[in-house]
N, C-alpha and C positions, 0 to 999 in steps of 0.2 A: 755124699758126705763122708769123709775122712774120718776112721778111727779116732779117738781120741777128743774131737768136736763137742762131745756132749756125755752127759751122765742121763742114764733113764734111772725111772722110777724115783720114788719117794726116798724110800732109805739113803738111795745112792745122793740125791740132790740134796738131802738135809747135811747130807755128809761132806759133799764137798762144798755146802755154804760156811759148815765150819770150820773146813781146812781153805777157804779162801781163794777156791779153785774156779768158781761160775763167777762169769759174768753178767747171766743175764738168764733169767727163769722163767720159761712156758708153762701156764697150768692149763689143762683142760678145760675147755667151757663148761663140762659137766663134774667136773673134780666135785669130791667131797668136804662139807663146809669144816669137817678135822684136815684134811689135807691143806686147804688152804689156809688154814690158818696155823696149823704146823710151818711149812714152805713160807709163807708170805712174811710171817712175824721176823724168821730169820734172814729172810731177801730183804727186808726194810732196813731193822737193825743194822747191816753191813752196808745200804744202802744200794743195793743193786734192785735193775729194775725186772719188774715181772708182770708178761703180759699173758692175757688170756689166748689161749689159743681153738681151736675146735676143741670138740666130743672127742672122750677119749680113745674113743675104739677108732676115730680118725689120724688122731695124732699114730698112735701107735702104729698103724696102715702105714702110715708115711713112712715108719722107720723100720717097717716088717716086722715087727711085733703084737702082740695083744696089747688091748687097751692097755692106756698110759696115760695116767691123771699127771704127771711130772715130768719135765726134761730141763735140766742145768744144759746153759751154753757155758762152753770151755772157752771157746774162741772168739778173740774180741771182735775180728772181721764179720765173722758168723753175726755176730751180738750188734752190730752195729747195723748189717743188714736188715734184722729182724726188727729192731729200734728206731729206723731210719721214719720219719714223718712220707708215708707216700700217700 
């Protein structure tokens, strides 16, 4: 994955919902019911979509980090993948 692809954590995803930078928003299956409802309120209002993804100590695995209850897609390709009906 390409620099630039995505915004981790919370701070960073609420931040670029409001400069209008994500396309499309990962929460952890185990995110907290403030997080999600922080992220989620602002992912709807702009209309972008947000799906659950694993436990966050998995998400963050995948991106070589520690747990991570949030990840903003930057990338609409990326975002369409993720969104795509399979």
């Amino acid at each position: 994955m390409r620099a630039g692809n995505i915004v981790v954590g919370v701070a960073g995803v609420r931040a670029a919902l409001q400069g209008s930078t994500v396309v499309c928003v990962v929460l952890a299956q185990d995110a907290s019911q403030r997080t999600v409802e922080k992220v989620e309120r602002l992912a709807v209002a702009r209309r972008i979509p947000v799906l659950r993804g694993p436990a966050a100590e998995q998400l963050g695995a995948g991106l070589g980090r520690p747990p991570v209850q949030a990840v903003g897609v930057t990338d609409p390709a990326l975002a369409r993948g993720l969104t795509a009906d399979g």
